[in-house]
LUMGU-435965 format. One line per field, with one value per atom (N, C-alpha, C): atom name; residue number from 1; x, y, z. Coordinates in Angstrom, 3 decimals, decimal comma. Example, Ala and Ser with C-alpha at 12.3 -4.5 7.8 and 13.67 -1.06 7.14 Angstrom:
// residues 2
atome = c(N CA C N CA C)
num = c(1 1 1 2 2 2)
u = c(13,190 12,300 13,200 12,850 13,670 12,900)
v = c(-5,690 -4,500 -3,300 -2,250 -1,060 0,030)
w = c(7,800 7,800 7,800 7,080 7,140 7,870)
This chain:
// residues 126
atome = c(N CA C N CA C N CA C N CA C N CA C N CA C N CA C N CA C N CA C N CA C N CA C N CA C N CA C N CA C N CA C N CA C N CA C N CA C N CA C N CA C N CA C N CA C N CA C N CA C N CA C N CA C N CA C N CA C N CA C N CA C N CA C N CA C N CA C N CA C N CA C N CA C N CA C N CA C N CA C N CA C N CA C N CA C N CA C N CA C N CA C N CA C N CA C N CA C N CA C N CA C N CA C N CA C N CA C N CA C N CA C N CA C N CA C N CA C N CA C N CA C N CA C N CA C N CA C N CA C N CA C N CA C N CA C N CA C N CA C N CA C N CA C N CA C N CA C N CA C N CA C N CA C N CA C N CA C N CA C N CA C N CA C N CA C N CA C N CA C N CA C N CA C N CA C N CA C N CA C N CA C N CA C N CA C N CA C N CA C N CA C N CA C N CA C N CA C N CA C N CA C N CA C N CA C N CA C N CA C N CA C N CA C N CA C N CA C N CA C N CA C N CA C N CA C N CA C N CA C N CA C N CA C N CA C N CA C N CA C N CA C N CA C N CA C N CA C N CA C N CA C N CA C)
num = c(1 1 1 2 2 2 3 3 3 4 4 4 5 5 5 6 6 6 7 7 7 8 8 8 9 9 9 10 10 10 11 11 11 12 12 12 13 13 13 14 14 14 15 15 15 16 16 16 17 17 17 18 18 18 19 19 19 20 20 20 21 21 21 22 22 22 23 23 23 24 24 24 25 25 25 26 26 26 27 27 27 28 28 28 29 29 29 30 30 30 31 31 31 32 32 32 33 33 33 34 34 34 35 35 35 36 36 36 37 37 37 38 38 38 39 39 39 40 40 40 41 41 41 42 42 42 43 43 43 44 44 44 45 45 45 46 46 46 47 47 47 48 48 48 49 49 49 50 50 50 51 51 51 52 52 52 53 53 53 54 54 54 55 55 55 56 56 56 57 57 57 58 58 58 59 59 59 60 60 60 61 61 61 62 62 62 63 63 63 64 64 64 65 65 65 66 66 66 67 67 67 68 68 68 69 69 69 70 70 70 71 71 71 72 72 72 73 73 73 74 74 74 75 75 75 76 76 76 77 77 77 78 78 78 79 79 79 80 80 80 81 81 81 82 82 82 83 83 83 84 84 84 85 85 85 86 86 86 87 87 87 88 88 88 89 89 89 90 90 90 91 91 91 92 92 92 93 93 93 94 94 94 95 95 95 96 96 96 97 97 97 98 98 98 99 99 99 100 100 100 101 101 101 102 102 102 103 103 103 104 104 104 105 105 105 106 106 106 107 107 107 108 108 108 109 109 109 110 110 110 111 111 111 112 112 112 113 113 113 114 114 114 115 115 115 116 116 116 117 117 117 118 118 118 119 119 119 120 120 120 121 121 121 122 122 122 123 123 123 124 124 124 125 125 125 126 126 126)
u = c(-143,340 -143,130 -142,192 -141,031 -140,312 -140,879 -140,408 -140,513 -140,106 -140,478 -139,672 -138,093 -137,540 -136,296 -137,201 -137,836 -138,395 -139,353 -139,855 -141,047 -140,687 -139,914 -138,997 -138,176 -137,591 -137,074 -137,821 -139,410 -139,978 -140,997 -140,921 -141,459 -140,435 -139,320 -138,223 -138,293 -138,455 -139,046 -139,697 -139,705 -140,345 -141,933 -142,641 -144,205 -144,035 -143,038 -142,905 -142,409 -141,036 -140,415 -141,475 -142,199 -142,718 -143,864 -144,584 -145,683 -144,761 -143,779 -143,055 -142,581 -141,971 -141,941 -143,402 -143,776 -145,086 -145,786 -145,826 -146,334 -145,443 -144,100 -142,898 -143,540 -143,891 -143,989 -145,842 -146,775 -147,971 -147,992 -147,087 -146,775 -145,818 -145,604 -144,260 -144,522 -145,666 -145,906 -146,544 -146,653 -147,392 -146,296 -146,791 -145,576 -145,592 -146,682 -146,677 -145,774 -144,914 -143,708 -143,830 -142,306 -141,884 -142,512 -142,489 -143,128 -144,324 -145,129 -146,546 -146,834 -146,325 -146,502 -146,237 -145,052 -144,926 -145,803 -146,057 -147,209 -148,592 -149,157 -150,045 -149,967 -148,995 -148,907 -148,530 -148,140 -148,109 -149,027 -149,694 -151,204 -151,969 -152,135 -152,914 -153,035 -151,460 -151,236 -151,900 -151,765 -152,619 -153,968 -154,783 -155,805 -156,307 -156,103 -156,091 -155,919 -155,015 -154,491 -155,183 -155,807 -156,408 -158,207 -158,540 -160,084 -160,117 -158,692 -158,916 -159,032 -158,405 -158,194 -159,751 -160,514 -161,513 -162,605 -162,527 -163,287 -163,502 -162,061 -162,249 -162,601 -162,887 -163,161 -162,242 -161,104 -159,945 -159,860 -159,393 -159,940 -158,998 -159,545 -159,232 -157,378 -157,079 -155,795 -154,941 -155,783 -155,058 -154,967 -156,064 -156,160 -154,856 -155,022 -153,976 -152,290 -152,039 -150,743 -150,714 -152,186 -151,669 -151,666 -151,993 -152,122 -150,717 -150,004 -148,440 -147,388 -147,811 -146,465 -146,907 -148,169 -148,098 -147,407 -148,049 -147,399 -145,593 -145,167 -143,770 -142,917 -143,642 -143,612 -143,479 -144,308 -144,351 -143,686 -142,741 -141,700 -140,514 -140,674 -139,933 -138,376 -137,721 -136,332 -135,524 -134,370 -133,533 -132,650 -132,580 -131,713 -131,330 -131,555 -131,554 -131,912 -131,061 -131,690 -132,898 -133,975 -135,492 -135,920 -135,377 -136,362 -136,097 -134,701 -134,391 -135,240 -135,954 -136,532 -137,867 -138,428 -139,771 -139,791 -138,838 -138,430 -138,378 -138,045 -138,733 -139,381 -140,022 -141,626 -142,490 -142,303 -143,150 -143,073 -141,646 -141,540 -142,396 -142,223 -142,721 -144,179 -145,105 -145,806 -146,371 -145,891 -145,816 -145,642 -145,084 -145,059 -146,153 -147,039 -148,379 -149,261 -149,243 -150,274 -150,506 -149,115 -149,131 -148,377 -147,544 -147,269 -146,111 -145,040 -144,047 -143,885 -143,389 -143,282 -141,862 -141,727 -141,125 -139,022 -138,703 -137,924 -137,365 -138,437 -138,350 -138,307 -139,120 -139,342 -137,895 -137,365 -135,852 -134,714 -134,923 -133,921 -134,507 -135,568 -135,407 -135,167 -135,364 -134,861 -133,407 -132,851 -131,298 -130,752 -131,498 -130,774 -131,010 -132,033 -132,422 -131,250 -130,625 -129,517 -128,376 -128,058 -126,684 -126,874 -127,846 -128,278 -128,041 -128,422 -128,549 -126,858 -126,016 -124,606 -124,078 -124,130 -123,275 -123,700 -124,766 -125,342 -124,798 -124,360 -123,836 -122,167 -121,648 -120,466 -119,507 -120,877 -120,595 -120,391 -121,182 -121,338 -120,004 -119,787 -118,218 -116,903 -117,208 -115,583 -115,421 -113,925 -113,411 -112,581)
v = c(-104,747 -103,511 -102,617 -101,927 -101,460 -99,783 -99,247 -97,346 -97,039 -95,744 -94,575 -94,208 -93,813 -93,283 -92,166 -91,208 -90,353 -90,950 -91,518 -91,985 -92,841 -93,629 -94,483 -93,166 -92,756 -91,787 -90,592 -90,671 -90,210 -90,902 -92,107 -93,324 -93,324 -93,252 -93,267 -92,205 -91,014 -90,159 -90,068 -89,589 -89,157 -88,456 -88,574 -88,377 -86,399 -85,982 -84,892 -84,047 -85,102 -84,434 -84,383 -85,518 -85,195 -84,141 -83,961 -82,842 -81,446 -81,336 -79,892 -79,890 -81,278 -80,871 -80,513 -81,513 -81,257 -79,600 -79,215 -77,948 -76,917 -77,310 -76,340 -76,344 -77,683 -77,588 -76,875 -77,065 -76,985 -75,385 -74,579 -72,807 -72,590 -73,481 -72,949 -71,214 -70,838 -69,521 -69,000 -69,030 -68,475 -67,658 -66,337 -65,223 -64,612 -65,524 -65,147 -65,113 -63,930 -64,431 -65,702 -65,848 -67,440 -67,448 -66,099 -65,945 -66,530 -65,656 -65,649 -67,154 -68,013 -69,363 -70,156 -69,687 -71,012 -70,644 -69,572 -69,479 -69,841 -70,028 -70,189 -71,945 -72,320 -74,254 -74,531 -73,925 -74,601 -74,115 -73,111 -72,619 -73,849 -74,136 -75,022 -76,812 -76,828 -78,340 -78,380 -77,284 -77,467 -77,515 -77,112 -76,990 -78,153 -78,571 -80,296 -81,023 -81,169 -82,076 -82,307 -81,280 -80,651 -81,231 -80,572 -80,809 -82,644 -83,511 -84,987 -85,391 -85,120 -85,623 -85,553 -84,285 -84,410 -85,316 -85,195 -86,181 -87,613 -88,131 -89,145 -89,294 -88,463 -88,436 -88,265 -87,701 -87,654 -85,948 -86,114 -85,683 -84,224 -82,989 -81,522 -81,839 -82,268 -82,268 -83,023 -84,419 -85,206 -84,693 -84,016 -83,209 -82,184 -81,369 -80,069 -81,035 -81,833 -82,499 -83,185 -83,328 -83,752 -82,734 -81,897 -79,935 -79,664 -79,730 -79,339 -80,490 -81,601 -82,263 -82,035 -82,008 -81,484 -80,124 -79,323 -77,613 -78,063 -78,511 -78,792 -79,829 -80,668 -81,143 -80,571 -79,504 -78,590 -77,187 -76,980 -75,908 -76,060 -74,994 -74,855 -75,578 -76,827 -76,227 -75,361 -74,535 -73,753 -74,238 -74,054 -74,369 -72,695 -71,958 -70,750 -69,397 -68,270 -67,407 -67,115 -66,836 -66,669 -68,094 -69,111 -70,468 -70,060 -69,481 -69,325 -68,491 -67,077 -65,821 -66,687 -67,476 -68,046 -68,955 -69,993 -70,974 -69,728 -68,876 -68,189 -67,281 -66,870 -66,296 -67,605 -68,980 -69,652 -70,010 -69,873 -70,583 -69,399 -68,299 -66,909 -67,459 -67,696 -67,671 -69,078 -70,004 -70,976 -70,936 -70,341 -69,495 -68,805 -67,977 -66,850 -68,523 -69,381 -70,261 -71,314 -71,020 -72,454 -73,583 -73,084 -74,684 -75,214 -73,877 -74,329 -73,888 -74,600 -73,748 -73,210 -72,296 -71,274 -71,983 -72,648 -73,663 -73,935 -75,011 -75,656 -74,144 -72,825 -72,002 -71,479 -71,142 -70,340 -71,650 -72,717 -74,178 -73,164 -73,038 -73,407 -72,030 -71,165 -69,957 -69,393 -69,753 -70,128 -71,423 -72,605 -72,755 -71,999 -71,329 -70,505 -69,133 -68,894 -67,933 -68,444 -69,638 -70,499 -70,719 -71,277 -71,159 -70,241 -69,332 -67,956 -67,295 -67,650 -67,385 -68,113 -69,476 -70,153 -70,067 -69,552 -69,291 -68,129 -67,613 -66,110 -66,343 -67,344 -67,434 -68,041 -69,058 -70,105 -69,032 -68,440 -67,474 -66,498 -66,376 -65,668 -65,866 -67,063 -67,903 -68,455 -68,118 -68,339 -69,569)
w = c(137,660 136,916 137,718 137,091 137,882 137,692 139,017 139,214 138,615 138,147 137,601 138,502 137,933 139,342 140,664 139,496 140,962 141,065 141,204 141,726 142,960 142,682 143,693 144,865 144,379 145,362 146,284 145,797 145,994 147,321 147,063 147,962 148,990 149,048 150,452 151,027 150,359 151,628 152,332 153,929 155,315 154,533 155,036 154,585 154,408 155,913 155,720 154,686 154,137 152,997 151,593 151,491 150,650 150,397 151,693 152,030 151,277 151,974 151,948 150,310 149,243 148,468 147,452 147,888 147,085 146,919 148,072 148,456 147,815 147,859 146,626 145,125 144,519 143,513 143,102 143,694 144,007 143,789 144,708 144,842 144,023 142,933 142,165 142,284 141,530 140,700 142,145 142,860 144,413 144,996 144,945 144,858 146,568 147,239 148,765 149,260 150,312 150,848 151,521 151,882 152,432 153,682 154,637 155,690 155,958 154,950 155,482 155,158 153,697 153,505 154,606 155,221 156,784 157,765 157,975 159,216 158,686 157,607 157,149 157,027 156,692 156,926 157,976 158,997 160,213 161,171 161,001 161,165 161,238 159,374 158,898 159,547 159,771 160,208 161,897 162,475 163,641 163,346 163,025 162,364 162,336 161,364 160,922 161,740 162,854 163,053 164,388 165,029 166,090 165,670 164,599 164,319 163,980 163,538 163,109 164,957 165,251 166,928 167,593 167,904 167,541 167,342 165,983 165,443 165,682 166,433 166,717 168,054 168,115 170,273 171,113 170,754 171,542 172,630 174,037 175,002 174,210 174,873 174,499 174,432 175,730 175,991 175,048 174,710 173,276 171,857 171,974 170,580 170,960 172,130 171,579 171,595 172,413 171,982 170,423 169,791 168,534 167,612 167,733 166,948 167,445 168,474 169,002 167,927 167,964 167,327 165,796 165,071 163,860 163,403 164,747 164,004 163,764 165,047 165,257 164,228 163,173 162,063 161,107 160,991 159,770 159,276 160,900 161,161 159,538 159,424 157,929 157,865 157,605 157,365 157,334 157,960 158,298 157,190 155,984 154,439 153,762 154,289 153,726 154,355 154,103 154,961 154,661 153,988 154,146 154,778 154,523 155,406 156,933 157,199 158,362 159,447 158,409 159,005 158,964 158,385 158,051 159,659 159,830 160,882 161,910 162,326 163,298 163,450 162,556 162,951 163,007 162,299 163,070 164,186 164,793 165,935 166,941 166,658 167,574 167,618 166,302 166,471 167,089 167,415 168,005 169,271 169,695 171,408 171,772 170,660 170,951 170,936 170,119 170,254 171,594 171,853 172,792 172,830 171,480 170,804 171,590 172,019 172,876 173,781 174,593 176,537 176,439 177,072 177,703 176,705 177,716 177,168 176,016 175,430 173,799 172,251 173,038 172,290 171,949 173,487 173,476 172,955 173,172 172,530 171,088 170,049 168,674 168,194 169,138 168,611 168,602 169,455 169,439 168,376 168,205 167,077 165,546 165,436 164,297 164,285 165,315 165,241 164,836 165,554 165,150 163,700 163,326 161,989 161,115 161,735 160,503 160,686 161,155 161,551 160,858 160,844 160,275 158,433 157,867 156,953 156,133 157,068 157,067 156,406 157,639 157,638 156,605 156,280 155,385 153,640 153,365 152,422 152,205 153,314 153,215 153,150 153,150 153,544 151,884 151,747 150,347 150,324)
């Protein structure tokens, strides 16, 4: 039996892409800013990802490296200026949690500027 087209195209996506679209279509009518929605899913993905680790017996330290590469999974796309302002208040708040050291925080917050420049730039150029 053959796929649908999206359904098929929907199957080649990264587990992530599909989380993030799903969650687009899920909040179509969810009038929360973009903000508070990314800190609240990458909140959430630690959460999860932290309490499954856990569960399986995995030592404090394994759990928080698997709560760090989920939050860092679930960091918004930089596609737009509000994804851009969203992509760093999570990253800020990803620094208050722990999620990134000193380093990796100032690497993603500098590309969230290059970002938001060339976003800028791109918009203006005829």
């Amino acid at each position: 039996m053959r796929r649908p087209a999206i359904a098929s195209a929907l199957v080649e996506r990264t587990e992530a892409d599909t989380i993030h679209t799903l969650h687009a279509v899920l909040n179509e009518r969810d009038r929360t800013p973009i903000i508070e929605r990314a800190l609240r899913h990458c909140k959430d993905a630690w959460d999860h990802a932290h309490g499954v680790a856990i569960e399986k017996g995995k030592t404090q330290a394994e759990a928080l490296r698997m709560a760090q590469v989920a939050y860092k999974l679930a960091l918004p796309k930089m596609d737009s200026r509000a994804a851009i302002k969203a992509h760093i208040a999570a990253v800020a708040q990803g620094i208050a949690l722990e999620v990134f050291n000193g380093r990796d925080g100032s690497q993603l917050l500098y590309a969230a500027q290059v970002a938001m420049t060339l976003h800028q730039t791109k918009g203006t150029k005829k």
